[in-house]
KOLKE-425050 format. One record per residue (C-alpha): residue in three letters; x, y, z. Coordinates in steps of 0.1 Angstrom, whole numbers, plus 2048, in hexadecimal, padded with zeros to 3 digits. Layout:
// KOLKE-425050
ALAXYZ;...
This chain:
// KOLKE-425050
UNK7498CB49E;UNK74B8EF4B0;UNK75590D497;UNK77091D49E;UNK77393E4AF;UNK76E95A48E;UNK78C96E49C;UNK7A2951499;UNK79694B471;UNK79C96C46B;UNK7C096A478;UNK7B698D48E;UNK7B79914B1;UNK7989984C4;UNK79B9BE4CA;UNK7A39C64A4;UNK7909E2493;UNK77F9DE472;UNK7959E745B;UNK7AD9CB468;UNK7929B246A;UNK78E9BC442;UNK7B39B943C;UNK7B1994448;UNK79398843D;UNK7A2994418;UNK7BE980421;UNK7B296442E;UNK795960410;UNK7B69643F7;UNK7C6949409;UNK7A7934407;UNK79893A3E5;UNK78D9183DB;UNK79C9203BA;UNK7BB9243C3;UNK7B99033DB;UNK7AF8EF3C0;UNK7C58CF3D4;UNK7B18D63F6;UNK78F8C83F9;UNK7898DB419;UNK7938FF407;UNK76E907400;UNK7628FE426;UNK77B914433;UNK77393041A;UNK75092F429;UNK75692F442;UNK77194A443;UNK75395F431;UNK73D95944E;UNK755965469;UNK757985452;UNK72F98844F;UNK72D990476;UNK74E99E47B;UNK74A9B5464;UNK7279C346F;UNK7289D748F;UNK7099CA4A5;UNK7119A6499;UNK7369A94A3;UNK72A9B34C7;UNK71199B4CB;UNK72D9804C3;UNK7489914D8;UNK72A98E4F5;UNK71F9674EF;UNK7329584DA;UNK7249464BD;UNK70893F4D2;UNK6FC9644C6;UNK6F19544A4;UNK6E392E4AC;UNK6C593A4C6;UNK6BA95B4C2;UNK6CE96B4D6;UNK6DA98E4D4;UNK6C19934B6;UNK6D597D49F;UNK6BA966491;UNK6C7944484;UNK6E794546F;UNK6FE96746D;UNK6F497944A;UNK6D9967442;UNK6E994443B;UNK70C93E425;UNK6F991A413;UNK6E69353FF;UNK6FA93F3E0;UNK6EC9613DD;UNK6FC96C3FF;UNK71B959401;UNK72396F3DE;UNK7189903EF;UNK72E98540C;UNK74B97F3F5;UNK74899C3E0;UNK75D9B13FD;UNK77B9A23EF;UNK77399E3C8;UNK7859C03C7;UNK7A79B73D8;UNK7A89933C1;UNK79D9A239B;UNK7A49C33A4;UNK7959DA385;UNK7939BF36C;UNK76E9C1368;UNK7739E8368;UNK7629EF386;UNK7819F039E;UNK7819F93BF;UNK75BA033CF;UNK750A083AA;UNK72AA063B3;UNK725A293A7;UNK719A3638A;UNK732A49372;UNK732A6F370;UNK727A7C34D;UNK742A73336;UNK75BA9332E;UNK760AA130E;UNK780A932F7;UNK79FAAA2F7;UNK7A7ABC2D5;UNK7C3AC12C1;UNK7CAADF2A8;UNK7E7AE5299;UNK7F2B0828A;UNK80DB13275;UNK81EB3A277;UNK838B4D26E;UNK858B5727B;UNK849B7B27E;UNK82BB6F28F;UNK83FB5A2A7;UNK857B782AE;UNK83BB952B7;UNK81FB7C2BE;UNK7F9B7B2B3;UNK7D6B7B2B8;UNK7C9B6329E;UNK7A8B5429A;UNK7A1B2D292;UNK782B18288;UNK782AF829D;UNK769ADC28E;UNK75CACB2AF;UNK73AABF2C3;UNK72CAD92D9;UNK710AD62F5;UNK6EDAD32E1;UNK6DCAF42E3;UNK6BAAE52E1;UNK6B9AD0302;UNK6D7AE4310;UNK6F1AC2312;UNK6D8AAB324;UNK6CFA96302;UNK6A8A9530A;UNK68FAA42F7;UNK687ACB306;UNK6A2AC6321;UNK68EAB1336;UNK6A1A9C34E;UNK6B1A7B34C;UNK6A0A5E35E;UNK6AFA44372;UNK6BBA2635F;UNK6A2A0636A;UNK6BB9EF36A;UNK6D99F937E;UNK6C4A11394;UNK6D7A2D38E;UNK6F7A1A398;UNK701A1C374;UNK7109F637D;UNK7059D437F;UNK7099B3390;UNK705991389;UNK71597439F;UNK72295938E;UNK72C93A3A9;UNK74194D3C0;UNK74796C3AC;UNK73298C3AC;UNK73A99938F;UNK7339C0389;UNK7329D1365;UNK7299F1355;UNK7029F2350;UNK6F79EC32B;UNK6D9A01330;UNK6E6A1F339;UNK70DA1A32E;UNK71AA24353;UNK707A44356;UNK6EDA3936B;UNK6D6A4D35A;UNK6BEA4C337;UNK6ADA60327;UNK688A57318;UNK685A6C2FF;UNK6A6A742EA;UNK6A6A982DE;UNK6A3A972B9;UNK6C1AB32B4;UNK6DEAA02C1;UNK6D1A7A2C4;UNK6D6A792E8;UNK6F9A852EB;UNK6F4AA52F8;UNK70BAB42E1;UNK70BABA2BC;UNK728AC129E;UNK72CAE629A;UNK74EAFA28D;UNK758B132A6;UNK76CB342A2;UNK787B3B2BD;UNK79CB572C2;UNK7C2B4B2CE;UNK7DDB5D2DD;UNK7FDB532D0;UNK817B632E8;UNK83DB6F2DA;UNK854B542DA;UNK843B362D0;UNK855B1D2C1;UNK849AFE2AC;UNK83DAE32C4;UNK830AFA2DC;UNK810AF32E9;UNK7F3B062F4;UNK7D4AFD30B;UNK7B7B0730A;UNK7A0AFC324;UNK77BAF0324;UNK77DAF72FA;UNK780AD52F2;UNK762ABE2EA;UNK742AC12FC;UNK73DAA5314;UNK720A89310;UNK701A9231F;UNK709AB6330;UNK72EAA633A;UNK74BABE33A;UNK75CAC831D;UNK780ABF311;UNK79FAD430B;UNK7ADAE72EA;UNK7D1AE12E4;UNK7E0AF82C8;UNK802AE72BB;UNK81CB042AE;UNK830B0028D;UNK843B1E283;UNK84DB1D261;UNK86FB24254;UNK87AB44247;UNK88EB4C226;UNK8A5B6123B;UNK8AAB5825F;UNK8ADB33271;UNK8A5B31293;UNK8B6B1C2AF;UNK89FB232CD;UNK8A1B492D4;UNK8C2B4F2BC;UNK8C1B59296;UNK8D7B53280;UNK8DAB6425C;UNK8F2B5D240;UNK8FFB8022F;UNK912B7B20F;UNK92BB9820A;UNK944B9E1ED;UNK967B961ED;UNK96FBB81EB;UNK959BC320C;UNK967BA321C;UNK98BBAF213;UNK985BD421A;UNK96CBD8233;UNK94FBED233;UNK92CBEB240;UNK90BBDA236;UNK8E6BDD23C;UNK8DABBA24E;UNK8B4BB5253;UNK8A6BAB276;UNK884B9427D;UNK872BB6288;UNK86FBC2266;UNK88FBDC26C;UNK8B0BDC264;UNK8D5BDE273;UNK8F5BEC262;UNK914BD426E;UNK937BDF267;UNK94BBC4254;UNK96CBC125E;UNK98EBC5245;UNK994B9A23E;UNK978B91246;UNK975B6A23B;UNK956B58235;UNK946B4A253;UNK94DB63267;UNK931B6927E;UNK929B8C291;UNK90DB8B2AA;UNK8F0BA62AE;UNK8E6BA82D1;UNK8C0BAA2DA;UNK8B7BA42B6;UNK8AAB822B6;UNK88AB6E2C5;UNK87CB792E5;UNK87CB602FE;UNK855B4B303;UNK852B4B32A;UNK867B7032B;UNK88DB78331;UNK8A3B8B317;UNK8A2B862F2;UNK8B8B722E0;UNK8D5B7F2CA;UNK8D9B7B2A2;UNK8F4B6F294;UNK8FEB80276;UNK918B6525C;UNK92BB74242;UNK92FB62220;UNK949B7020A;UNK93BB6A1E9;UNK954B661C9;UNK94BB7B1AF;UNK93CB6C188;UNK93DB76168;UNK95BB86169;UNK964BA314A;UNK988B9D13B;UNK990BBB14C;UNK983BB116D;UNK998B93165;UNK9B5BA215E;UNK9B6BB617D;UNK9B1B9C194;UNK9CEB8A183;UNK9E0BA7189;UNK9D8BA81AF;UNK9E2B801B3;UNKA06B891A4;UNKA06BA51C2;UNK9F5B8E1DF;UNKA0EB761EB;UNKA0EB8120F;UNK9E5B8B20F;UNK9DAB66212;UNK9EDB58230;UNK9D4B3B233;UNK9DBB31212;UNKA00B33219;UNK9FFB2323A;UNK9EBB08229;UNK9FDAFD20E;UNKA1DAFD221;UNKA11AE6238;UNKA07ACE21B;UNKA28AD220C;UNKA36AC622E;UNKA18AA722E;UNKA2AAA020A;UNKA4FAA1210;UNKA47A8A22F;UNKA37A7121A;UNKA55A6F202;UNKA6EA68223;
């Protein structure tokens, strides 16, 4: 039986590049898996042989020898082929190396090697840290320089992050090569996987330095100055790069990230760049008007002029005096909200005067009057 032309198994024309001669050989071997033909007891002779169109296709001076002479290229010596293209697919070993062109596109990165994962991993980077820091209102309003102690690993001083004894240099791992993966072919399948020697690295080292174990890094408590800028607000974060956690073995190191909570104040809330404070004043400010003393977040103060009437929840704004904005722009305002407080503990005198002044205030309370005369309206309605 003559083969067939390997163009035609490839489903390519004869011209095609290499890169579409890869896109149908993937195609065609997904097609023709014999494990996914399980019903076809020709699936695993056209695999091959789909495989063995790829073998010289794929390969420059075998492709041109073929597009020359044909299969002859391959069965007498001709061209430089010698015998069978790649060496012969009814040996196990190169039918799997043959086959491991497409092992990618099928299993994709379950085996964590993905994609052209032959190469060994780069020293392993440092975890990313977390600190979190509480302030004040005052510090978040003017801003600080404030120093932290951060417990973390840090690169080993004694073999300067490389983990061997005096600094000396890593060696390459024996098993992998250097490759920091492995294969092994099972049937069909070459299977690849992170080298158990050298955990991916590619590298070991002989002699362990005796500070750090091999890590390259050791536990240490670091000091660090941070620059907490005006505004902040809680849940802000800050970075700080390359203070993290020393990488493995000379790897780079992670990032610090410092996690704001201000505090709350006894005197002011905060709603973004806006304060608000509550002012109790007496009835008798609230009724005459006069002026207080308010305090502000900078540690001063402002005098606000109460207005004659004044009722409680009244609010009078202070522009400029509240949280300056994190990224720039104006400050915010603060909201100043009266609360006319009702005196205690009266004296019978005090009593008696204020008893005095209801008799005499029938037309000073026209909420109250405009009030009740809309619930004695509500009550006469109810009665019709």
């Amino acid at each position: 039986m003559s083969k067939r032309d390997y163009y035609e198994l490839l489903g390519v024309a004869k011209g095609a590049s290499a890169d579409e001669i890869k896109k149908g050989y993937r195609k065609k071997a997904k097609e023709l898996h014999p494990d996914r033909n399980a019903d076809n007891p020709d699936a695993e002779a056209q695999f091959k042989e789909v495989n063995e169109a790829y073998e010289v296709l794929k390969d420059a001076e075998k492709k041109a020898a073929y597009d020359r002479f044909g299969h002859a290229a391959f069965e007498g010596g001709v061209g430089g082929g010698g015998g069978r293209p790649g060496g012969g697919f009814g040996q196990q070993g190169d039918f799997a190396s043959a086959f491991s062109d497409v092992f990618d596109d099928l299993f994709g990165d379950f085996m964590g090697g993905g994609r052209g994962g032959g190469g060994r991993q780069r020293a392993a980077r440092g975890a990313d840290l977390r600190y979190n820091l509480r302030v004040t209102l005052e510090d978040a309003y003017g801003g600080l320089q404030k120093t932290i102690n951060v417990p973390t690993s840090v690169q080993c001083g004694e073999c300067n992050g490389s983990g061997a004894e005096g600094g000396a240099e890593p060696v390459t791992c024996p098993t992998c090569s250097g490759m920091g993966k492995v294969r092994a072919t099972q049937g069909f399948f070459t299977v690849e996987r992170t080298c158990p020697t050298c955990s991916g690295l590619g590298q070991i080292i002989k002699n362990p330095c005796s500070s750090c174990g091999g890590q390259g890094r050791v536990q240490k408590e670091r000091s660090l100055s941070v620059n907490i800028p005006a505004g902040v607000e809680t849940g802000t974060r800050i970075r700080l790069a390359g203070e993290g956690e020393a990488g493995m073995r000379g790897g780079p190191p992670g990032d610090l990230y410092i996690f704001i909570e201000v505090k709350k104040h006894g005197i002011f809330e905060r709603e973004g760049t806006e304060l608000h404070c509550r002012v109790p004043v007496s009835m008798t400010t609230a009724a005459l008007g006069g002026d207080i003393e308010v305090p502000t977040i900078d540690g001063g103060r402002s005098r606000v002029k109460i207005p004659a009437g004044s009722q409680s929840g009244r609010q009078m704004r202070l522009r400029g005096k509240g949280m300056p904005a994190l990224r720039g722009g104006p400050a915010g305002d603060m909201f100043i909200e009266l609360a006319v407080e009702t005196p205690v503990n009266l004296t019978s005198r005090q009593k008696e005067l204020l008893r005095e002044f209801e008799d005499q205030s029938e037309d000073n309370n026209p909420e109250s009057k405009s009030f009740f005369s809309s619930v004695k309206g509500f009550w006469d309605s109810m009665k019709g």
